[in-house]
C-alpha positions as CSV (number, residue, x, y, z in Angstrom):
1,X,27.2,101.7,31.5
2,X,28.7,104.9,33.3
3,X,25.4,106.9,31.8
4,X,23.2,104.8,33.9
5,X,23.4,106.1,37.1
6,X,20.9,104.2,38.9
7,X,22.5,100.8,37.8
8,X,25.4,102.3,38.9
9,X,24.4,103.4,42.4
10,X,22.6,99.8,43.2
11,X,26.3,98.5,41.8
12,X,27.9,100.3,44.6
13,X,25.5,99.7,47.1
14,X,25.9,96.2,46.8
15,X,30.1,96.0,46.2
16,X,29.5,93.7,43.0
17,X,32.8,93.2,42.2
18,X,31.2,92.2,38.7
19,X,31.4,95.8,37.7
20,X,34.8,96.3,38.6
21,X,36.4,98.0,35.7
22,X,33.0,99.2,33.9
23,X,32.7,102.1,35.7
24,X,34.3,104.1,38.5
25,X,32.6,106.2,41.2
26,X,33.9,109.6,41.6
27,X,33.1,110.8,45.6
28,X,32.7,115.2,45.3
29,X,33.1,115.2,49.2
30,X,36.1,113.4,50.0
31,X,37.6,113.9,45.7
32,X,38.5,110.8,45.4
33,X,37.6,107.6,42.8
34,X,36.9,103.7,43.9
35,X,35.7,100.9,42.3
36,X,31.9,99.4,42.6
37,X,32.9,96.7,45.6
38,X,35.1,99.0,47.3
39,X,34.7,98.1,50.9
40,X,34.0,101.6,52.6
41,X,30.5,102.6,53.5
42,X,28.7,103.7,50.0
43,X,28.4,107.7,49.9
44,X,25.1,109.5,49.6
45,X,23.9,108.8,45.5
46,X,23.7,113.1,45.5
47,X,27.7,112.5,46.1
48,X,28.7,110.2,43.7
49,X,29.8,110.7,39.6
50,X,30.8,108.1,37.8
51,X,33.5,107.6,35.0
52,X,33.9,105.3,32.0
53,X,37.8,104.7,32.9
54,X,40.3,105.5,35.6
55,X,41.8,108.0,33.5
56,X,38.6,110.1,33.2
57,X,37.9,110.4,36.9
58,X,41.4,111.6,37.2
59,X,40.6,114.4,33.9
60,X,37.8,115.3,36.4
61,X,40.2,115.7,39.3
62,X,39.7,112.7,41.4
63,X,42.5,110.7,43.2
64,X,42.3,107.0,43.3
65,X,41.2,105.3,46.5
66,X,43.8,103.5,48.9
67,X,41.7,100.9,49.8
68,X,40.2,99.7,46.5
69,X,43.1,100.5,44.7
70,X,40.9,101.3,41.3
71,X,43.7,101.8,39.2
72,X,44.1,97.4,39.7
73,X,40.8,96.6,38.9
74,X,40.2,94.2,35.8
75,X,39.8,95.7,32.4
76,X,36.5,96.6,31.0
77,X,35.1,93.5,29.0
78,X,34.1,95.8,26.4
79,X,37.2,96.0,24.9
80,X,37.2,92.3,24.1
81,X,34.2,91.8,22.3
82,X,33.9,94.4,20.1
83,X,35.5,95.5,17.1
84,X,34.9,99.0,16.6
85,X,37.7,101.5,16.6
86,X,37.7,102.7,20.2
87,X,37.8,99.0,21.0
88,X,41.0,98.7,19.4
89,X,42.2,101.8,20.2
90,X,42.1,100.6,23.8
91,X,43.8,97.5,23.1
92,X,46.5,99.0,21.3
93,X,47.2,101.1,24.4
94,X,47.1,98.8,26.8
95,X,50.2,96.8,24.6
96,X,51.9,100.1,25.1
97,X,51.6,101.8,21.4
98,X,51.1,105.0,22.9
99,X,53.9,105.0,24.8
100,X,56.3,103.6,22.1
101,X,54.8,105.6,19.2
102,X,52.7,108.3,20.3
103,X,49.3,109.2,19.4
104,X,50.5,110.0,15.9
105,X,51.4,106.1,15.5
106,X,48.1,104.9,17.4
107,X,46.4,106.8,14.6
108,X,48.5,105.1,11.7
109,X,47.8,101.8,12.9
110,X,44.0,102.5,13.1
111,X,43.9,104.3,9.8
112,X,42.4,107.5,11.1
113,X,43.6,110.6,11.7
114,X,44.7,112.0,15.5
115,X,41.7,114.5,15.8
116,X,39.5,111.3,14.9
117,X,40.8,108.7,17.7
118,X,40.9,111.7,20.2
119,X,37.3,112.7,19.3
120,X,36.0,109.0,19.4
121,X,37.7,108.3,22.3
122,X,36.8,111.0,24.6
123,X,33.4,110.7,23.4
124,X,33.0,107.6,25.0
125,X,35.8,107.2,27.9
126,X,36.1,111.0,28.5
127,X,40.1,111.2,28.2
128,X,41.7,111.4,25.0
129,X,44.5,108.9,24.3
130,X,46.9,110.5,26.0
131,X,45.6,110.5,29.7
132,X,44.7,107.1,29.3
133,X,48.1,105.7,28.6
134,X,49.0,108.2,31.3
135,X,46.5,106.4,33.7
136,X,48.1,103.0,32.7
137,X,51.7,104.5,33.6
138,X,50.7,105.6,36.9
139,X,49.4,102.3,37.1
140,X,52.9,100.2,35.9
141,X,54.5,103.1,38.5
142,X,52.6,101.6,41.6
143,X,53.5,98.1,40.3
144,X,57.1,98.7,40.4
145,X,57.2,101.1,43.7
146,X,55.7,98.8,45.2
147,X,56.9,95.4,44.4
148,X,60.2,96.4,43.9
149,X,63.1,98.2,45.4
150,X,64.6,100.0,42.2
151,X,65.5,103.4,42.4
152,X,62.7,105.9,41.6
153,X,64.5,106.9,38.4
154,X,64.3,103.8,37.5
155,X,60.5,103.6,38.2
156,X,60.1,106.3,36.9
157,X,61.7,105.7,33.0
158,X,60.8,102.1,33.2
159,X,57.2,102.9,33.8
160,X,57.1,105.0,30.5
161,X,57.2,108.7,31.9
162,X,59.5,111.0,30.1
163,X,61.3,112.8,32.8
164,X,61.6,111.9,36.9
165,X,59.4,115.2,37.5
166,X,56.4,114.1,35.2
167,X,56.5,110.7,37.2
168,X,56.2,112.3,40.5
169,X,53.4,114.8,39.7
170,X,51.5,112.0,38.0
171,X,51.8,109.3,41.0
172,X,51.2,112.5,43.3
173,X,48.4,114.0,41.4
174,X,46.9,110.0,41.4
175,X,47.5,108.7,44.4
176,X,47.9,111.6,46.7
177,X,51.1,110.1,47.7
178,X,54.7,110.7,46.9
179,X,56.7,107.7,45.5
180,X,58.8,107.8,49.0
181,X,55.3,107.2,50.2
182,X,53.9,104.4,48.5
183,X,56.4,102.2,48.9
184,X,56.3,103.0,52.4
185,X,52.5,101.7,52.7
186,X,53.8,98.1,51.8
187,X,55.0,95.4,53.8
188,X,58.4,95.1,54.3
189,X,61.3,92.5,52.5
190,X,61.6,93.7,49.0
191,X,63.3,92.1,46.5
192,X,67.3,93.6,46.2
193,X,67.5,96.6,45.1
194,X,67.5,96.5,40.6
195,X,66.0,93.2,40.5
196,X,63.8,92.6,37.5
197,X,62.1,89.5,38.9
198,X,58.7,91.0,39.8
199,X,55.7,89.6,41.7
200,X,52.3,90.6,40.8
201,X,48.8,89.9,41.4
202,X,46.7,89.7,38.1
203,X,42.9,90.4,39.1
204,X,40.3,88.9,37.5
205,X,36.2,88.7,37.7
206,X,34.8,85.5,39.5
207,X,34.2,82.6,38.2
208,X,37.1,81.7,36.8
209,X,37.4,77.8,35.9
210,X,41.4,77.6,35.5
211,X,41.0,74.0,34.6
212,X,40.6,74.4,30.4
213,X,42.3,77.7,30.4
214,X,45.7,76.3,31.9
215,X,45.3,72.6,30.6
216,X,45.1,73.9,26.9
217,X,47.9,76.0,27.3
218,X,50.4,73.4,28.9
219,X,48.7,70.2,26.8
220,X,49.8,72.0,23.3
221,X,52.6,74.2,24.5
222,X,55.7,74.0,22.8
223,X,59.2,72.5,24.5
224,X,61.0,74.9,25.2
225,X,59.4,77.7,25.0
226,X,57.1,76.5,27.4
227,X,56.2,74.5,30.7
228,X,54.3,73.1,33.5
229,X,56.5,73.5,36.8
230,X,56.3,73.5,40.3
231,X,52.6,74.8,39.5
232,X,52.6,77.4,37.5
233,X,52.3,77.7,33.6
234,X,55.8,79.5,32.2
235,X,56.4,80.8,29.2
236,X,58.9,82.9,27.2
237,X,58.3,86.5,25.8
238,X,59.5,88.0,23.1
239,X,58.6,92.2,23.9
240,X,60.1,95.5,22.0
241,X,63.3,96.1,24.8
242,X,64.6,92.1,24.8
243,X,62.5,89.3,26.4
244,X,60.9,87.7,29.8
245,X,59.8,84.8,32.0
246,X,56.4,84.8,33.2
247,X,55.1,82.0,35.2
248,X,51.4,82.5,36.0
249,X,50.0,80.6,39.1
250,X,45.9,80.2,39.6
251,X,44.6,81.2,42.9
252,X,41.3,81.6,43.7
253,X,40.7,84.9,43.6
254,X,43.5,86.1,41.4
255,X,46.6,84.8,39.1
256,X,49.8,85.2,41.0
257,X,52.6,86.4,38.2
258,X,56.2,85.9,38.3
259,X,57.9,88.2,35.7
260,X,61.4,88.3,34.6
261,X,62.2,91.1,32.3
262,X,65.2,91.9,30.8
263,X,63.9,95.8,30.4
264,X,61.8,96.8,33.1
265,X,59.9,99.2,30.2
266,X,58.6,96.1,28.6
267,X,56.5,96.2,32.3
268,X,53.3,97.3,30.9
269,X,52.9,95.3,27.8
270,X,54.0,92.2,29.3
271,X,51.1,92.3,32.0
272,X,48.9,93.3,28.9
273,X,49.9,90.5,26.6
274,X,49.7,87.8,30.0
275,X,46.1,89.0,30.7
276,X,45.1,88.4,27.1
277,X,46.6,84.8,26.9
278,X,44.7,84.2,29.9
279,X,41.6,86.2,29.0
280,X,41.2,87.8,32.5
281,X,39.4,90.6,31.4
282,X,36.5,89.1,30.6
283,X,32.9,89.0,31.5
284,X,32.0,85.4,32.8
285,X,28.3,86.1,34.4
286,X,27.4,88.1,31.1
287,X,28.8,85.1,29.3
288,X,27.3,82.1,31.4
289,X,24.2,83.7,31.2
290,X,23.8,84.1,27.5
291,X,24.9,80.5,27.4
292,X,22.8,79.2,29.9
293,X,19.8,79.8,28.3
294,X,20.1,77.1,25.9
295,X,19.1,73.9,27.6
296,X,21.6,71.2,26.2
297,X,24.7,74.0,27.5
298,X,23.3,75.2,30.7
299,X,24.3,71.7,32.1
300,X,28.0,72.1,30.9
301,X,28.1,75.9,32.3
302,X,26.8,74.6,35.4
303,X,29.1,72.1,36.4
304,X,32.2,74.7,35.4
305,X,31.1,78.2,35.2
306,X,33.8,80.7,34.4
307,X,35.7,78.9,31.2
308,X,37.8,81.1,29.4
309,X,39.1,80.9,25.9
310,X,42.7,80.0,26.1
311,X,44.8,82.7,23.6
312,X,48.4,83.9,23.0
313,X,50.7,86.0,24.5
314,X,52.3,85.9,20.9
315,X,49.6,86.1,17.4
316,X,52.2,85.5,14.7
317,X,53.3,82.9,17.0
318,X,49.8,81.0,17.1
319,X,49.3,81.7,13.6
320,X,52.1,79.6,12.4
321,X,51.0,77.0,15.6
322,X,47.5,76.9,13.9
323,X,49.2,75.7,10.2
324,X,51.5,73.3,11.9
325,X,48.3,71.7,14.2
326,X,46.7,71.3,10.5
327,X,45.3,67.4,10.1
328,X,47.7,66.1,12.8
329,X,47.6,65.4,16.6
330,X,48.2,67.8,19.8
331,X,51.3,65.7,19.8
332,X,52.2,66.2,16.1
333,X,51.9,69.4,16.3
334,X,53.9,70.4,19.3
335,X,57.2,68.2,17.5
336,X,56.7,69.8,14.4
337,X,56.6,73.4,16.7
338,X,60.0,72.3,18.8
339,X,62.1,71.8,15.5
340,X,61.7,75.3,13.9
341,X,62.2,76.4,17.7
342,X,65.4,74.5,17.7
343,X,66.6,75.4,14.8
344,X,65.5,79.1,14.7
345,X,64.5,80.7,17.4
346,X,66.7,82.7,19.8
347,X,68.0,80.8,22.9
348,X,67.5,82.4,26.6
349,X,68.6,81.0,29.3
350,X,66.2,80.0,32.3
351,X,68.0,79.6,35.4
352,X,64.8,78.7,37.2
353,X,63.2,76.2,34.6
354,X,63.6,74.0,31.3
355,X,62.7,77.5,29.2
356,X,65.6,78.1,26.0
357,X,64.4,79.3,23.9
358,X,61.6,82.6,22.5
359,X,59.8,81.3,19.3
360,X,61.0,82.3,16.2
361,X,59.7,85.5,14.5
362,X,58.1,85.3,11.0
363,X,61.2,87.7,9.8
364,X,63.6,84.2,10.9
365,X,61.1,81.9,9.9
366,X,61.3,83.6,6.3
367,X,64.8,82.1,5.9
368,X,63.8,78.4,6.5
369,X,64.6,76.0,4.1
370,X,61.2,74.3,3.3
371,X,63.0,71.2,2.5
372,X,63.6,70.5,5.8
373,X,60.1,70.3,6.9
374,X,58.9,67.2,7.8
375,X,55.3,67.5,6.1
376,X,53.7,67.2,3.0
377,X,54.6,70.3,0.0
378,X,51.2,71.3,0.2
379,X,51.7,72.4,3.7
380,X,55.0,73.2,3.5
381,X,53.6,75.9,1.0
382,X,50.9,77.3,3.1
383,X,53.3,77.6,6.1
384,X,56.0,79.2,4.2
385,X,53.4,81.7,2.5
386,X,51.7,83.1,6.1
387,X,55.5,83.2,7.0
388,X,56.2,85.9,4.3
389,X,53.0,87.3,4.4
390,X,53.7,88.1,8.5
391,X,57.2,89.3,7.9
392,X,56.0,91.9,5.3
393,X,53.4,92.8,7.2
394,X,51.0,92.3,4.9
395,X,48.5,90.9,7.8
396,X,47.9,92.2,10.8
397,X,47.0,90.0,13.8
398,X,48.1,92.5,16.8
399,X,45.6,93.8,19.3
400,X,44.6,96.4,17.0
401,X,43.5,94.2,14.2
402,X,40.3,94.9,12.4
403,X,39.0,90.8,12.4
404,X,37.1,91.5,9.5
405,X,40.2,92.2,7.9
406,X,42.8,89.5,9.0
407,X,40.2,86.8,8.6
408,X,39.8,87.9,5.0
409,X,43.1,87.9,4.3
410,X,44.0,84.6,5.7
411,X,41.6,83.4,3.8
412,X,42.8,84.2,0.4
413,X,46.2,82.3,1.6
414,X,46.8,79.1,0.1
415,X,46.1,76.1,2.1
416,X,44.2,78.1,4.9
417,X,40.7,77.3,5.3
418,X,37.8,78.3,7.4
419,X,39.0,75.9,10.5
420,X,42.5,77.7,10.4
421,X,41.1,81.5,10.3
422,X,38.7,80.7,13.1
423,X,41.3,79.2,15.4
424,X,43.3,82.1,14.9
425,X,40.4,84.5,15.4
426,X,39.8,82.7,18.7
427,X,43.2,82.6,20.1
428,X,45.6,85.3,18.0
429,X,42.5,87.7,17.6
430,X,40.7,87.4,20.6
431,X,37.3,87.4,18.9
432,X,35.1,86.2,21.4
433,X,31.9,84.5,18.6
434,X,35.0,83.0,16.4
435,X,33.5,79.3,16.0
436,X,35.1,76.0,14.5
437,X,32.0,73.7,13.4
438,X,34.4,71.6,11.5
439,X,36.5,70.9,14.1
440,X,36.5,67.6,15.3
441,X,36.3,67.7,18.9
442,X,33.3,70.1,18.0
443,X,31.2,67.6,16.2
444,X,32.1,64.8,18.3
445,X,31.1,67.0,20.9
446,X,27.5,67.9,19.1
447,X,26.5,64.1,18.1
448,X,27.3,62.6,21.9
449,X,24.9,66.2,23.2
450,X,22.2,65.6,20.4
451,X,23.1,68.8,18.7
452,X,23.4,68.7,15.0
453,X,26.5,67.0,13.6
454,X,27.2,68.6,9.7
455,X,29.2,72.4,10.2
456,X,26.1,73.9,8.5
457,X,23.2,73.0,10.0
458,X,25.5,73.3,13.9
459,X,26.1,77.0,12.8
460,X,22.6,77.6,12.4
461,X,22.0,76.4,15.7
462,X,24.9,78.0,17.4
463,X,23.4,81.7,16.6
464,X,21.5,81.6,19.7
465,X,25.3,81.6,21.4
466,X,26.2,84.6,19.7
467,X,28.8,86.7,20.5
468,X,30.1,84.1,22.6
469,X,30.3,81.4,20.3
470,X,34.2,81.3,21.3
471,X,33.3,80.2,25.1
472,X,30.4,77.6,24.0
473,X,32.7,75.9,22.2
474,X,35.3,75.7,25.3
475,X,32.2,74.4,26.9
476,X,32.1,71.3,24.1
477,X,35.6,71.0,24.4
478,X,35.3,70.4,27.8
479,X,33.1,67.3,26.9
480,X,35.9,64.8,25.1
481,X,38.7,63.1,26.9
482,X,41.7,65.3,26.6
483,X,44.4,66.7,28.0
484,X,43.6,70.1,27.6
485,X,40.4,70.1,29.7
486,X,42.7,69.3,33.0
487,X,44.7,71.1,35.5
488,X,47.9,69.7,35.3
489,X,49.3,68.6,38.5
């Protein structure tokens, strides 16, 4: 979108927050970036450049904007919906690969080679790999300067940077403040100095209907390992340095975030993995739009724009969810998930909740004795095959997962059929036109609207949603009597 300018400018002119995170405006005469609805008066078109990331406009020599704050604004939708290479590249360094493995190990997990991602990336974002993970540390920087009272050095390693002298040129070079300084510009009463309990503020575009998006997420979560409390949705973590707490909160223009880490360099991916579960990065107006068009949804959309499709914070997690919620109720399902929890998965303790324990990984889910699962062999079987197929890594369903791929080889696993793969691709995958026609809150949902009932002929029909069959079929959800279409309270 960056290339057109004149979209651009009327973007700016108008402070649509909608673009926020699709481009950013780069100002020659004061040298510094913003977003679209940053609230300063709009400078002269002649004045402005504009930028496919945050990290390009600094390449170009731009410092980001104290009012705005651009560094904060919501990820660009375009790295949900497609599945090309850059798309994954991007969502592999927002979890952090980059920072953990280098560009070197970004390019192994892509299958290309480092002069291909960097060519393919700054073709289209203008900043190789490497400024943009250095873009999202300046950005986990400011998180902790600010809502923290840790030591710089502590920032400054937690936050990814190699050495306390790269940390301060970078938050320098991007903010035009020293460290000293921006935690200064806050408020005061932070938190003791070395806590790891951090407070954030997870943006998100307008509208955002938190009703289906929190419900689902509370109505199947596991004991233990989730909860609904004192209004907020908390969940454990399980991240590469040890594990965290997050309770997320809906407010109405953002998600408040209550992390607690037990290594402050899990920072990053932690925020990542919580704006995925909660798909904040999304597009809702491009989405209701689309939707809208077809007359039996643009009722539905009306009545609750913004729906969001519900995911994971964990996919090998939801993957063995998905087996377990095979042919059995919400409630089924969730007993099934609290045994292998109790009987495999690491206990934590939660002094501010009923959390105990992370959810077992498919390497200590390998061990378990299928005898002592309470479901038929056939099942048993399937669950125990995905299990060793996970732990060998013989599928991958991480951020960046070609779809194509994972769904194929699920497929070709015993006792995993097309409803399975495409509740993973929806929720573990993130692929925004996965679609479930056999499911059966689907086709109850079709015969009450007058849409066609069998899986084929509803497929046909569902083209015109395309790609966002994932959110119409929150929409149809939305129609049946459950739990997981309401906020609980």
């Amino acid at each position: 979108m960056h290339e057109d300018v004149e979209r651009c400018v009327r973007a700016v002119r108008s402070k649509d927050a909608r673009f926020d995170g699709w481009f950013y405006t780069g100002v020659v005469t004061t040298g510094i970036y913003c977003r679209p609805s940053c609230p300063v008066v709009p400078p002269k078109p002649a004045n402005m450049r504009f930028y496919p990331s945050a990290a390009a406009a600094q390449q170009a020599g731009f410092r980001a904007c104290k009012r705005c704050r651009p560094d904060a604004s919501p990820g660009s939708p375009e790295w949900n919906h497609r599945a090309d290479v850059v798309a994954r590249a991007m969502r592999l360094i927002a979890d952090g690969v980059v920072d953990r493995e280098g560009v070197p190990g970004l390019a192994t997990r892509l299958g290309y080679s480092t002069r291909q991602i960097e060519r393919q990336l700054r073709a289209e974002l203008g900043a190789g790999p490497l400024a943009l993970a250095r873009a999202q540390r300046a950005q986990t920087a400011r998180l902790l300067i600010e809502t923290s009272a840790l030591p710089m050095g502590d920032v400054a390693f937690a936050a990814g940077f190699a050495s306390i002298r790269a940390f301060n040129d970078t938050v320098r070079e991007v903010f035009a403040l020293t460290p000293s300084q921006l935690r200064d510009r806050v408020a005061r009463g932070h938190p003791a100095a070395g806590t790891q309990a951090l407070s954030l503020r997870l943006p998100f575009r307008a509208p955002l209907c938190p009703d289906n998006l929190f419900g689902h997420l509370v109505a199947t979560g596991v004991p233990g390992v989730e909860e609904w409390r004192d209004g907020a949705y908390r969940r454990t973590l399980r991240l590469p340095h040890g594990h965290a707490i997050v309770a997320l909160t809906p407010q109405p223009d953002h998600v408040a975030c209550s992390l607690t880490l037990t290594d402050l360099r899990d920072l990053a991916m932690a925020i990542s993995r919580c704006r995925r579960m909660l798909d904040l990065d999304a597009d809702p107006v491009a989405v209701d739009d689309l939707l809208r068009t077809d007359p039996v949804l643009a009722p539905l959309v009306d009545k609750a724009p913004g729906r969001r499709v519900p995911r994971t914070a964990d996919p090998a997690e939801f993957a063995v969810r998905a087996v377990l919620g095979q042919q059995v109720s919400t409630a089924a399902a969730r007993t099934h998930a609290a045994r292998l929890v109790t009987a495999h998965g690491e206990q934590i303790t939660d002094p501010a909740g009923g959390l105990t324990h992370l959810f077992p990984s498919p390497q200590a889910l390998a061990e378990l004795d299928p005898v002592t699962l309470a479901f038929p062999q056939a099942r048993r079987t399937t669950l125990t095959t995905l299990v060793a197929t996970l732990a060998a890594g013989e599928i991958d369903l991480g951020a960046g997962s070609d779809w194509d791929e994972a769904r194929a080889r699920l497929g070709a696993l015993p006792g995993i059929g097309p409803w399975t793969v495409e509740t993973i691709a929806m929720r573990a995958l993130g692929d925004p036109d996965a679609f479930t026609p056999t499911d059966l809150g689907i086709r109850a949902a079709a015969r009450d609207l007058g849409l066609p009932a069998t899986p084929v002929a509803l497929t046909q029909r569902a083209a015109a949603w395309r790609p966002w069959r994932a959110y119409a079929v929150q929409y149809l959800w939305a129609t049946g009597d459950h739990p997981i279409n309401d906020l609980p309270v």
